[in-house]
C-alpha positions as CSV (number, residue, x, y, z in Angstrom):
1,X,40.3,-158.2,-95.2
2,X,36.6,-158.1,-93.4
3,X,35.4,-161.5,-91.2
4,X,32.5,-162.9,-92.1
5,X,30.6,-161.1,-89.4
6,X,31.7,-157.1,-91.0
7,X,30.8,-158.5,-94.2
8,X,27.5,-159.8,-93.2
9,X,27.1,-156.5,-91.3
10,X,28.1,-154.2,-93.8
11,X,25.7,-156.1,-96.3
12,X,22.7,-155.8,-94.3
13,X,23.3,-151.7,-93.6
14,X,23.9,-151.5,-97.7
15,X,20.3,-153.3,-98.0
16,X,18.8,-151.0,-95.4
17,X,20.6,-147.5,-96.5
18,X,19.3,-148.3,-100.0
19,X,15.9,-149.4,-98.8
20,X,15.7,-146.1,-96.7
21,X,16.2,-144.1,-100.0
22,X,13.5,-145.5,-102.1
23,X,10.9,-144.0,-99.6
24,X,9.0,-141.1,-101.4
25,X,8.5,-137.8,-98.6
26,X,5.0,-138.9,-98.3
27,X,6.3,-142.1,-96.6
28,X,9.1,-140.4,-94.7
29,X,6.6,-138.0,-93.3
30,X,4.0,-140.3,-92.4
31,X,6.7,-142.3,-90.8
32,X,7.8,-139.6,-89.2
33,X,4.3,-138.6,-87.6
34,X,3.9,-142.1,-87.1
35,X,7.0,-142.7,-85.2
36,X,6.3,-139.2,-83.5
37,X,2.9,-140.7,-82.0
38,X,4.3,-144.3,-80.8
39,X,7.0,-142.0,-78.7
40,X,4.5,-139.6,-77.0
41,X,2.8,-143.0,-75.9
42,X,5.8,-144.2,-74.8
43,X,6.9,-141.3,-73.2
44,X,3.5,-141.2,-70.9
45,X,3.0,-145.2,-70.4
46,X,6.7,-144.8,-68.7
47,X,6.2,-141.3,-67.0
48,X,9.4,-140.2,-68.2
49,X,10.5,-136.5,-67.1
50,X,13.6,-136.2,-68.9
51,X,15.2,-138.1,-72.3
52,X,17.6,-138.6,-74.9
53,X,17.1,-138.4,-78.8
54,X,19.0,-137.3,-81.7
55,X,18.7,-135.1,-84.3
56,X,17.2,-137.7,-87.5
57,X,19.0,-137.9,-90.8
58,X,17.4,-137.6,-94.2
59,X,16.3,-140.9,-94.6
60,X,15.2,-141.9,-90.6
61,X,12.2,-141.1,-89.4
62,X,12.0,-137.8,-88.6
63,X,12.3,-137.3,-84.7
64,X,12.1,-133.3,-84.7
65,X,8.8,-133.3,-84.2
66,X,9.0,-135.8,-81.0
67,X,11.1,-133.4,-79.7
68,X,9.6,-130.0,-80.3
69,X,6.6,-131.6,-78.4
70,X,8.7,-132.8,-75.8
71,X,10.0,-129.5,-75.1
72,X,6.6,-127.8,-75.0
73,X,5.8,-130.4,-72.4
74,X,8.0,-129.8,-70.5
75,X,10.5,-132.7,-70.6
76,X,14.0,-132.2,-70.6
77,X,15.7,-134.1,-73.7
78,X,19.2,-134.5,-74.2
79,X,20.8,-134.7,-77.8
80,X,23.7,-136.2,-78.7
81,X,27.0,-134.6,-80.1
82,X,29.8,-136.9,-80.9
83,X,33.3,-137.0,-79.7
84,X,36.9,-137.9,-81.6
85,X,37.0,-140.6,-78.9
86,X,34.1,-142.3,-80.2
87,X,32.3,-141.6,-76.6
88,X,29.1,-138.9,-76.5
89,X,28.8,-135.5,-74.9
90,X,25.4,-134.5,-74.1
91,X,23.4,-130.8,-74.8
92,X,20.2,-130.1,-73.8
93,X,17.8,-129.4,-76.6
94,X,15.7,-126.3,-76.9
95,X,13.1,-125.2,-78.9
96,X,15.2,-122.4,-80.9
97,X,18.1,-124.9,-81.3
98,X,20.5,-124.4,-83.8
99,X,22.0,-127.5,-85.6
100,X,25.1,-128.7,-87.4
101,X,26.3,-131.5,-89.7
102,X,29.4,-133.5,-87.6
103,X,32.2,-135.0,-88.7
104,X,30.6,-138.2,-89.6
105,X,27.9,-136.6,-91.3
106,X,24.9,-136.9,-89.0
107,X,22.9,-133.9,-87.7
108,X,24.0,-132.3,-84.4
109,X,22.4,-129.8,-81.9
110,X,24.7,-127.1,-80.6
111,X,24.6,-125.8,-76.9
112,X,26.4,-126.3,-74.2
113,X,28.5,-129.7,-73.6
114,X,27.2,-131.7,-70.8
115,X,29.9,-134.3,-70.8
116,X,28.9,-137.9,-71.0
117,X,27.2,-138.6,-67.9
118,X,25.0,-136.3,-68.4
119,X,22.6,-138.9,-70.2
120,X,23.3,-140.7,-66.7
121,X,20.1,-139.0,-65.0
122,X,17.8,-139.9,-67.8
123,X,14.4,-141.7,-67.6
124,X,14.6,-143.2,-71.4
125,X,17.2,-143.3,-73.8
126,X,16.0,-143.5,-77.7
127,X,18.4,-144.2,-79.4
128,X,19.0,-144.2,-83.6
129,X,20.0,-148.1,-85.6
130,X,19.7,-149.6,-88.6
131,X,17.8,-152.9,-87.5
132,X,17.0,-155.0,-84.2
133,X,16.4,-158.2,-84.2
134,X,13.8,-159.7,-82.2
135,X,16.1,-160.5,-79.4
136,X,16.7,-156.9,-78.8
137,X,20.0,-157.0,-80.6
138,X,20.7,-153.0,-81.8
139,X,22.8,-153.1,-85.1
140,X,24.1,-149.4,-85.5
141,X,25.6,-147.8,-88.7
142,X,29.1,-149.3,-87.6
143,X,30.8,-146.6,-85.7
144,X,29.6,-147.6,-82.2
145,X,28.9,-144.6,-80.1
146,X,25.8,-145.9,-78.7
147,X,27.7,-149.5,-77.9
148,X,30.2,-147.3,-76.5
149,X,27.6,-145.3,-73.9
150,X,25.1,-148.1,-73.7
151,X,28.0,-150.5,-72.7
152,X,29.3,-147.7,-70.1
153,X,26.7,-147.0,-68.1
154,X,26.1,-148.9,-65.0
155,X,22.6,-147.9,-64.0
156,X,20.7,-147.9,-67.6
157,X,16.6,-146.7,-67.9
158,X,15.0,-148.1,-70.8
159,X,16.7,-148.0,-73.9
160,X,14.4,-147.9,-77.3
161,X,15.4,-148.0,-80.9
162,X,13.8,-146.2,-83.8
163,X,13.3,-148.1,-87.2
164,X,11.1,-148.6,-89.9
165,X,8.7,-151.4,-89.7
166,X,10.6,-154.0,-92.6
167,X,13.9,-153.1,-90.4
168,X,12.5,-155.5,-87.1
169,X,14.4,-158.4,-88.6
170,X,14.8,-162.1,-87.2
171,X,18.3,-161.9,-86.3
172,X,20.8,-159.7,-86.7
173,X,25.1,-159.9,-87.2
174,X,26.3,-159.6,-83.4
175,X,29.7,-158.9,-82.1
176,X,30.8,-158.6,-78.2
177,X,30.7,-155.1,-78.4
178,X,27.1,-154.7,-79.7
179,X,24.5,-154.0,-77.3
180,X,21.0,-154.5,-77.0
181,X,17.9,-152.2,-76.4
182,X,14.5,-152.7,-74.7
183,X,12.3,-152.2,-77.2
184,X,11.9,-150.6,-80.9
185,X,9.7,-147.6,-81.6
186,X,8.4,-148.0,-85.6
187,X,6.3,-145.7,-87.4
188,X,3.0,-148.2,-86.6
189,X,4.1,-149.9,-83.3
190,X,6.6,-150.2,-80.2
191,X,7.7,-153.4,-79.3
192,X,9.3,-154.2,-75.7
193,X,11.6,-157.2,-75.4
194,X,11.5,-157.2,-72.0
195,X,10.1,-155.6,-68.8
């Protein structure tokens, strides 16, 4: 049987998930190009050299884009690919990159495995959720491979979250695990919560 807390969790990603599939493709791509903009800003108000992203599902904002540009700037960017363990090996993206769906059903880049530390050397880390609160709480989609890295990592450079605008919510569900991020990158605006 769930505790209160999954059940008030699992609600909350049920409202979002069906929110997120209302959106016509005009408003996924103009949150897309929307959420591509606020990240090049970022990006150059924190002189970052290298990153992380992921690959963007059907219904997030698309962050291909982001990273294409990335790449043609030069910046190194590191995507995500997941591991039985629930911990995350690394690849570097390229511009040619071929992509997969995993075993839980999100896109995946493939190249070479760079282990998990690779995402150690990093000057940002943006990171995937369903909603933030506006304490900086990062609720994910429940399996908790970020928690898992974000929670490992002793040294961590600023850590943003990409959402849609209605998913910057007053409080969110939190469990010890969960951990928080820096700042939320929407399709209009970037919030920092501190720094």
């Amino acid at each position: 049987m769930l505790g209160e807390l999954d059940q008030a969790k699992r609600a909350l990603r049920a409202e979002i998930r069906e929110r997120r599939q209302l959106l016509s493709p005009a408003q996924r791509e103009a949150a897309g190009e929307g959420v591509h903009r606020e990240l090049d800003a970022l990006v150059a108000r924190l002189g970052a050299r290298s990153l992380s992203c992921y690959l963007s599902g059907p219904t997030e904002p698309d962050t291909r884009p982001f990273i294409r540009s990335a790449l043609e700037r030069g910046l190194r960017v590191l995507l995500p690919i997941t591991r039985a363990d629930g911990l995350l090996d690394w690849t570097a993206a390229s511009a040619d990159g071929d992509e997969i769906e995993s075993a839980y059903g999100v896109p995946e880049a493939v190249g070479e495995v760079l282990g998990p530390i690779a995402v150690n050397d990093v000057d940002l880390l943006v990171v995937p959720a369903s909603a933030v609160d506006g304490e900086g709480l990062r609720m994910g989609w429940g399996r908790g491979f970020y928690d898992k890295t974000l929670g490992s990592m002793a040294h961590r450079p600023p850590v943003y979250a990409v959402i849609y605008d209605s998913e910057l919510v007053d409080r969110v569900p939190r469990d010890l695990h969960d951990q928080s991020v820096d700042g939320v990158v929407t399709p209009t605006r970037t919030v920092a919560f501190r720094g």
